[in-house]
C-alpha positions in Angstrom: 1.1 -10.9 6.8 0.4 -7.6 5.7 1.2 -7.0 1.8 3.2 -4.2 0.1 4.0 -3.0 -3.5 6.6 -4.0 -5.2 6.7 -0.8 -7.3 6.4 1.4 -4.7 8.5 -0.1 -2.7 11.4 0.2 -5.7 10.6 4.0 -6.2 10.6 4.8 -2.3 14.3 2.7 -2.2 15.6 4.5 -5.5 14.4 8.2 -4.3 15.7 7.3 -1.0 19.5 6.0 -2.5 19.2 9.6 -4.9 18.8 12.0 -2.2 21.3 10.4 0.0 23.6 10.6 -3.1 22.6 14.6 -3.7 23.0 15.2 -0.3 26.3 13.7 -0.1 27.1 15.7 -3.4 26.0 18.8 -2.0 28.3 18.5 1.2 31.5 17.5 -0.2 30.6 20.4 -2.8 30.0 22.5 -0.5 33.0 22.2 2.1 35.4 21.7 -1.1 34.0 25.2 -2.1 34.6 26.8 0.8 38.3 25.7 1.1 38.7 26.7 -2.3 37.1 29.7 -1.8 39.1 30.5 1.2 42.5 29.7 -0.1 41.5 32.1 -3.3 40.2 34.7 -1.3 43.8 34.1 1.1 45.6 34.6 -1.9 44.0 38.2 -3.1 44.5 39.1 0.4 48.5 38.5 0.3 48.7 40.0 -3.5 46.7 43.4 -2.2 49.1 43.5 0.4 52.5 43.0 -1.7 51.5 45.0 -4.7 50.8 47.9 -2.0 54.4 47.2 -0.1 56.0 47.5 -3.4 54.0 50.4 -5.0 55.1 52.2 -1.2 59.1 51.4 -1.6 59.0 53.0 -4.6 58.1 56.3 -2.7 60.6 58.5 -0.7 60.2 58.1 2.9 59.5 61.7 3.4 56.1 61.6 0.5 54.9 58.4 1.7 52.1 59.8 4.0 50.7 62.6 1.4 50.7 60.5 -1.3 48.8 57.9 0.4 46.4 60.5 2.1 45.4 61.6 -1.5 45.1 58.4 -2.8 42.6 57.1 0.2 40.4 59.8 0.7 38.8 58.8 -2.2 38.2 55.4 -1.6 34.7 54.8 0.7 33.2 51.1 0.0 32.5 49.0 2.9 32.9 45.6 0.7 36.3 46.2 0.0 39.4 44.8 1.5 40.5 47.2 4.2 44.1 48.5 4.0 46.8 50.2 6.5 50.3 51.1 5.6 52.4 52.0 8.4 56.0 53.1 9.2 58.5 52.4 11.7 61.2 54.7 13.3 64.1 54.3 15.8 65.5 56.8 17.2 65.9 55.6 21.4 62.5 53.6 20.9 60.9 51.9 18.1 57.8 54.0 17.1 55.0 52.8 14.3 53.0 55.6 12.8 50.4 54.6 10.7 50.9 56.4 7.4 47.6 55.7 5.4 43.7 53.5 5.8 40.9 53.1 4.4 37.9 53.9 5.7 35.7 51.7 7.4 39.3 50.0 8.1 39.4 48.6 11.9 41.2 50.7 14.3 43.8 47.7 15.4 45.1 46.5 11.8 48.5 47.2 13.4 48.6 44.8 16.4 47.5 41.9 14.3 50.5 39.3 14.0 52.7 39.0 10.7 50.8 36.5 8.1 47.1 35.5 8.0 45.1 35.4 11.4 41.6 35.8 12.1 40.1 37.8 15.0 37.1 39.7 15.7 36.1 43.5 16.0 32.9 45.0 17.2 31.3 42.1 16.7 32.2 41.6 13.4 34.6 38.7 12.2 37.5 39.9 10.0 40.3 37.7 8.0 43.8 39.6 7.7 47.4 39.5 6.3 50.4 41.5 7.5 53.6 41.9 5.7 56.7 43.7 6.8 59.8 44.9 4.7 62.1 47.0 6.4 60.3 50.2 7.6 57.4 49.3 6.4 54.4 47.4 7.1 50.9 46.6 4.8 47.7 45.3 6.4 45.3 43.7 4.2 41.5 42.7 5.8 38.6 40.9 4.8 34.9 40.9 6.5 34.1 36.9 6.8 30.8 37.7 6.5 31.5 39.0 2.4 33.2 35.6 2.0 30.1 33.8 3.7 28.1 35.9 1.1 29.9 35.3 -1.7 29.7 31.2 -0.7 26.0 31.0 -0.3 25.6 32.9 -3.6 27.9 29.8 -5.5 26.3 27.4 -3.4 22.8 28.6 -4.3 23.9 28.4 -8.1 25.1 25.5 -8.1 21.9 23.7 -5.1 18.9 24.9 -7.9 19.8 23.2 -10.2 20.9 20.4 -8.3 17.3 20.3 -6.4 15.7 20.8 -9.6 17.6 17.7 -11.2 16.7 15.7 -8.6 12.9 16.3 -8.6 13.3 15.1 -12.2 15.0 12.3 -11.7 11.9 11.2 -8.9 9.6 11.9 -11.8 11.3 10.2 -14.5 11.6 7.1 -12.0 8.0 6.9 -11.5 7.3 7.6 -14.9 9.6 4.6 -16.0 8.1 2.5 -12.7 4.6 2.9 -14.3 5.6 1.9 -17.6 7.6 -1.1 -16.9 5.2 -1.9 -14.1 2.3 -1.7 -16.4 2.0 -5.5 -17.3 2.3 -6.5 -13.9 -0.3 -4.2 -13.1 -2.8 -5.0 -15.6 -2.8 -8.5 -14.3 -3.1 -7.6 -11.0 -6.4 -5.3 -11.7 -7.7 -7.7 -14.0 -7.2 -11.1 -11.5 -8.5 -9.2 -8.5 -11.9 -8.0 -9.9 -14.9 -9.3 -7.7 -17.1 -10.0 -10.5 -14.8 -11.8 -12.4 -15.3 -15.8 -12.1 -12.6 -18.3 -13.3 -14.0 -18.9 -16.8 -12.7 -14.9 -17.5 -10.2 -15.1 -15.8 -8.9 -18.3 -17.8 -9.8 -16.1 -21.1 -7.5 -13.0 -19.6 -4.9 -15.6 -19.0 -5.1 -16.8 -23.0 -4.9 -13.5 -24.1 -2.0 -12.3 -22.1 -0.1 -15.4 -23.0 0.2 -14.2 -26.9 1.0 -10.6 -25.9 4.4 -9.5 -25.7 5.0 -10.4 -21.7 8.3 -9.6 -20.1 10.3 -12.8 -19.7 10.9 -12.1 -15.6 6.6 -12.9 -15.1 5.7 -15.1 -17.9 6.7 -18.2 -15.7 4.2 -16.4 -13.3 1.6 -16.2 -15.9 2.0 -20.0 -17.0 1.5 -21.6 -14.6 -1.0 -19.1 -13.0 -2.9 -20.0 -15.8 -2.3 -24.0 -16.0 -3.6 -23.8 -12.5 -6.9 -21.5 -13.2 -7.2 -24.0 -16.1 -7.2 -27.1 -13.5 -9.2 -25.7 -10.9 -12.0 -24.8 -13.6 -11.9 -28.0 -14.8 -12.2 -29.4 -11.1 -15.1 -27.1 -10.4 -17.2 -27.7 -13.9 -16.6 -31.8 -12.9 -17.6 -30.8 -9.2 -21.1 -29.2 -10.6 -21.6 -31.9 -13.2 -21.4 -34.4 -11.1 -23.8 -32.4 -8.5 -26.1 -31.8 -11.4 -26.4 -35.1 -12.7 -26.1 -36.9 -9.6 -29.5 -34.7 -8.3 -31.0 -35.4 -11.8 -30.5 -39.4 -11.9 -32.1 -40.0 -8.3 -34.8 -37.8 -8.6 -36.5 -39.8 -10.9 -36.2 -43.3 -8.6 -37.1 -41.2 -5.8 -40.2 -39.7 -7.7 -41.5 -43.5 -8.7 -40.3 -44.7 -5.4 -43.3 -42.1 -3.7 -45.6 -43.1 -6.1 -45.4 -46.7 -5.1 -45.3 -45.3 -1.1 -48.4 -43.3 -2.2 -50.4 -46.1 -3.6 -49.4 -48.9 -0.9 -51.0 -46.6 1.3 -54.1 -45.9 -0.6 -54.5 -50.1 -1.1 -54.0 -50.3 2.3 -56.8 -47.6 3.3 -59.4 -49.4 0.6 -58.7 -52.5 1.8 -60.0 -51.5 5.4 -56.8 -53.2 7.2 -55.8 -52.1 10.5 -52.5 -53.2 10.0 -51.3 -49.9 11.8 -47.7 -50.6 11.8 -47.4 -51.1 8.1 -49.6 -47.9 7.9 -47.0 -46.1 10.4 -43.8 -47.7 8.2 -45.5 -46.6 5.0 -45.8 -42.7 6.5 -42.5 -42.6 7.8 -41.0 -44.1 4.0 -43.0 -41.3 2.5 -41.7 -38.9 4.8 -37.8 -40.0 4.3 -38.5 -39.7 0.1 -39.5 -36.3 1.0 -36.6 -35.2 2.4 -34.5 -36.5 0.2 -36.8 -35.0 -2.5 -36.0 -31.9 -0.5 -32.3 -32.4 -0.9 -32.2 -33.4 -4.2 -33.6 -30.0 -5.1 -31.7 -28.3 -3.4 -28.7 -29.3 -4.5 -29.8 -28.7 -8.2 -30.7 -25.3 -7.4 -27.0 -24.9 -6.1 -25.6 -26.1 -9.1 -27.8 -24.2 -10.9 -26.9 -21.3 -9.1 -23.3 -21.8 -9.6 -23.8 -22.4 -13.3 -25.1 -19.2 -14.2 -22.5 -16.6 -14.9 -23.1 -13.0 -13.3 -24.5 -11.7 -16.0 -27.5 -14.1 -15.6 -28.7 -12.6 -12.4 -31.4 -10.1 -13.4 -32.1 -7.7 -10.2 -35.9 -7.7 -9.8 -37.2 -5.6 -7.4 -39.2 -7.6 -4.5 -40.8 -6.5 -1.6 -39.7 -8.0 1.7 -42.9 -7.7 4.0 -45.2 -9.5 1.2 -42.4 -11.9 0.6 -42.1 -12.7 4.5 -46.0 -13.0 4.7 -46.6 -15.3 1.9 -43.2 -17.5 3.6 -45.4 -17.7 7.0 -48.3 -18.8 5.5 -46.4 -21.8 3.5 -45.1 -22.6 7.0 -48.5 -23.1 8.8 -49.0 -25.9 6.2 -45.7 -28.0 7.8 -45.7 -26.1 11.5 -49.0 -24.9 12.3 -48.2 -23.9 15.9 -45.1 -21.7 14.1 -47.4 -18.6 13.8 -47.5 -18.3 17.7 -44.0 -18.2 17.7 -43.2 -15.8 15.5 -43.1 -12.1 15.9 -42.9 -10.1 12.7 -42.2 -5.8 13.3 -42.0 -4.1 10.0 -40.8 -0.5 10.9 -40.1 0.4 7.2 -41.2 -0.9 4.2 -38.7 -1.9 2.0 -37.6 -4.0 -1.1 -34.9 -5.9 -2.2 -33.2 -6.6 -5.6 -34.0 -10.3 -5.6 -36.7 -12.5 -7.5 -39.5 -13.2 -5.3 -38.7 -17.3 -6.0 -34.9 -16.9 -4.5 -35.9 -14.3 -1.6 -38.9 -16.6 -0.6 -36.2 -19.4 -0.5 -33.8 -17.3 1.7 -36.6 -16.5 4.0 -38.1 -20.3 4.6 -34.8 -21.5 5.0 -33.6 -19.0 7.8 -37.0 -18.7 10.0 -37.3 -23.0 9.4 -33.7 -22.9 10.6 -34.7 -20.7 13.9 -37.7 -22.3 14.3 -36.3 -26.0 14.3 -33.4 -25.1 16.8 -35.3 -23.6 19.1 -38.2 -24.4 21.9 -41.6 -24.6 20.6 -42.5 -21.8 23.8 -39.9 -19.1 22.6 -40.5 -16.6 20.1 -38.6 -15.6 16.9 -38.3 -12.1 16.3 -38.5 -11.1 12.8 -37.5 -7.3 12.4 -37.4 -5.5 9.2 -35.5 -2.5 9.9 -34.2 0.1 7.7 -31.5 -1.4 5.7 -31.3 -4.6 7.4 -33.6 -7.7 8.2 -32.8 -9.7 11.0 -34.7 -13.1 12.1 -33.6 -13.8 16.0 -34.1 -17.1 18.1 -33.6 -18.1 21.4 -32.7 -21.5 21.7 -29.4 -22.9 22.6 -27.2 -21.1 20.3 -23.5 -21.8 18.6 -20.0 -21.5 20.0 -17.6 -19.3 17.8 -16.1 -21.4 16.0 -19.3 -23.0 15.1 -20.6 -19.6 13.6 -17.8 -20.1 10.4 -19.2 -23.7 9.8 -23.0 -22.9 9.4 -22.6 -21.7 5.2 -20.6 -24.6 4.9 -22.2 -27.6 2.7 -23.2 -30.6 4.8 -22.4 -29.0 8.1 -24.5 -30.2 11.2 -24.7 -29.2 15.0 -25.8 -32.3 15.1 -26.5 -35.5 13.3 -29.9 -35.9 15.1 -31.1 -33.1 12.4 -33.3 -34.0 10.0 -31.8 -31.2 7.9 -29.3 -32.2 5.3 -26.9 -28.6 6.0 -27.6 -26.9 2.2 -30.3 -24.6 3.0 -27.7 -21.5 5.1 -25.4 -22.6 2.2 -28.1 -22.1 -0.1 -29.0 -18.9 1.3 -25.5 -17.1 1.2 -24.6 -17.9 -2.2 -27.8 -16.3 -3.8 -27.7 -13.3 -1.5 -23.6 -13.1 -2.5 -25.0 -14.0 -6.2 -26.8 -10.7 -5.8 -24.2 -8.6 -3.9 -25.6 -8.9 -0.7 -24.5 -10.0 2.5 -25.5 -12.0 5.3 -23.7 -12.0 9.6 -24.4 -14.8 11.8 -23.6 -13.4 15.8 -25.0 -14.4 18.8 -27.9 -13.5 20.6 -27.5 -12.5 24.4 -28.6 -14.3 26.6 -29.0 -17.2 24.1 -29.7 -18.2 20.4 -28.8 -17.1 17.5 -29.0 -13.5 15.5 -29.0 -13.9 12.2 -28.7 -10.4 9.8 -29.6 -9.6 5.9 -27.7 -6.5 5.2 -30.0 -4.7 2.4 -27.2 -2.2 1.2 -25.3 -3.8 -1.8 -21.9 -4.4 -1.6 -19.6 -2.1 -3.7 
């Protein structure tokens, strides 16, 4: 299952909660101001037209038109609220002259209906009120578009700061994340280092345990550390006992030879022809050596797992000499291998490895390829830029076989006479070095076996 931060996951949900919010905010503002805005707006309408109708009653019937002429012609700004005072006369038929307007004033002020109403002309929404006493009638109007103005203006007052607020609300939020998040992760950077074995990481642990650790993780950080402690302590008894184990028998196994040594040189001197206690003596000497074998490698392992990184000193090696001088110690335990092997240097190149662990790499993987393969098929050896790869042909792995061949004691087959260390042996130092090794098959058959020469990062 794929993983996902905590503390990302806590800003994203928080932002996420705080816009909906402002948005929210923002439209209930903003349809709350435009009501309000309209009612006011309503209202100036209606109290333009009634201080008008009363400031007109106050004038003789027969002075209303050039008093109001006078007082309009002066009066020539679009944004204003448009105004028409009319009069009505009956004589036989009801007639409505239109006594004074503004200019810019719509030519239909007169037809709209008594009260507020909204209605269109030329294109151009308008927002009116018509009021009527006696003779006389007042028209107030409005352009919608000046109110539409006049909102986006509020709204934009009021949305800066309101966007502004918001952007520092995100950054205060991540600026709190980080800080409260900072133990967490200090850990986390700390316990996921690559380089960083358990003995550290059991120091780390110490050391964070009497600093001042929120309450929430330090559960998490006892009994992360009483199980670092535990496995430590199972891995140090796992390597003692290795160590010691390999030490102990080598000793019996060294005297043990001797004696094997010496039966067969009494045997020789005497001129016996017992052959078959000649043949048993060969093949005892030839099961103490591969024990021998095993019990060294199994103290270079835990050797090799003893040392802390720090230990491994890079020393530059070159890999041709290295896989000439491992060919040569072959012939002395294969001397038909030379026929079968194929070495192509393309590139000359070196390696940051002792010449003593590369040598050990290289013996162990062409022995591997030659051992599992026919004695009539070659193994290619090709040193290539940035890679080394040793390829067989015999009869090859299945997949799932591939993952067991690093793993300690694994077999194809217990016919082997090999004991399943040395591929173990070979990945950790390569890893031990930052360096990586891919097993993959070989088409049509056998096994491909790949040094990648770039250091891991």
């Amino acid at each position: 299952m794929k993983g996902y931060s905590l503390k990302w996951r806590l800003v994203v949900s928080i932002t996420v909660i705080f816009v909906l919010l402002w948005s929210f905010v923002f439209f209930w503002l903003y349809f709350d101001l435009a009501k309000r805005l309209q009612n006011t707006l309503d209202e100036r309408l209606s109290a333009s037209a009634h201080m008008v109708i009363r400031l007109v009653q106050q004038l003789p019937l027969q002075d209303i038109h050039s008093a109001l002429q006078h007082e309009t012609q002066d009066i020539n700004h679009p944004n204003l609220i448009a105004c028409e005072v009319s009069v009505f006369s009956s004589n036989i038929a009801v007639e409505q002259k239109i006594v004074a307007r503004t200019r810019g004033a719509p030519e239909n002020l007169q037809t709209q209906k008594t009260g507020f109403s909204t209605w269109r002309y030329q294109n151009t929404e308008w927002r009116s009120y018509v009021i009527q006493k006696g003779n006389i009638q007042v028209v107030t109007a409005e352009k919608l578009q000046l109110r539409h103005s006049l909102l986006k203006q509020i709204l934009q007052s009021v949305l800066i700061p309101l966007i502004a607020t918001l952007f520092l609300c995100i950054l205060l939020i991540l600026w709190i994340m980080r800080v409260e998040f900072r133990p967490l992760q200090n850990i986390s950077n700390t316990l996921i280092k690559k380089k960083q074995n358990l003995s550290e990481s059991a120091l780390y642990l110490i050391e964070l345990k009497s600093q001042n650790t929120p309450k929430e993780i330090q559960p998490f950080v006892d009994n992360l550390f009483d199980l670092i402690q535990q496995l430590h302590k199972s891995l140090e008894n796992e390597k003692s006992f290795t160590a010691f184990a390999a030490h102990e028998l080598r000793s019996p196994l060294t005297a043990i030879k001797t004696h094997v040594q010496l039966s067969k040189l009494m045997l020789a001197q005497s001129q016996m022809t017992d052959h078959a206690a000649f043949k048993n003596l060969e093949q005892a000497e030839h099961s103490i050596n591969r024990y021998e074998q095993l019990l060294k490698q199994l103290l270079l392992l835990s050797q090799m797992e003893a040392m802390t990184l720090q230990a491994f000193q890079p020393v530059s090696t070159d890999i041709g000499q290295s896989l000439k001088q491992v060919m040569l110690e072959l012939e002395s335990n294969y001397p038909e291998i030379r026929n079968n092997l194929n070495l192509t240097i393309a590139v000359e190149q070196t390696i940051q490895i002792p010449e003593t662990e590369l040598n050990i790499i290289l013996k162990n993987l062409i022995e591997n390829a030659y051992i599992h393969s026919n004695s009539q098929q070659t193994i290619e050896i090709q040193l290539i830029k940035g890679k080394l790869m040793i390829i067989d042909h015999g009869i090859g792995l299945a997949d799932n076989e591939l993952t067991l061949l690093t793993q300690r004691f694994w077999r194809k087959s217990s016919q082997n006479n090999g004991h399943g260390l040395g591929l173990s042996l070979v990945k950790l130092i390569l890893e031990r070095y930052g360096y990586s090794i891919q097993f993959s098959h070989n088409q049509p058959q056998g096994l491909k076996v790949t040094i990648y020469l770039d250091k891991r990062l």
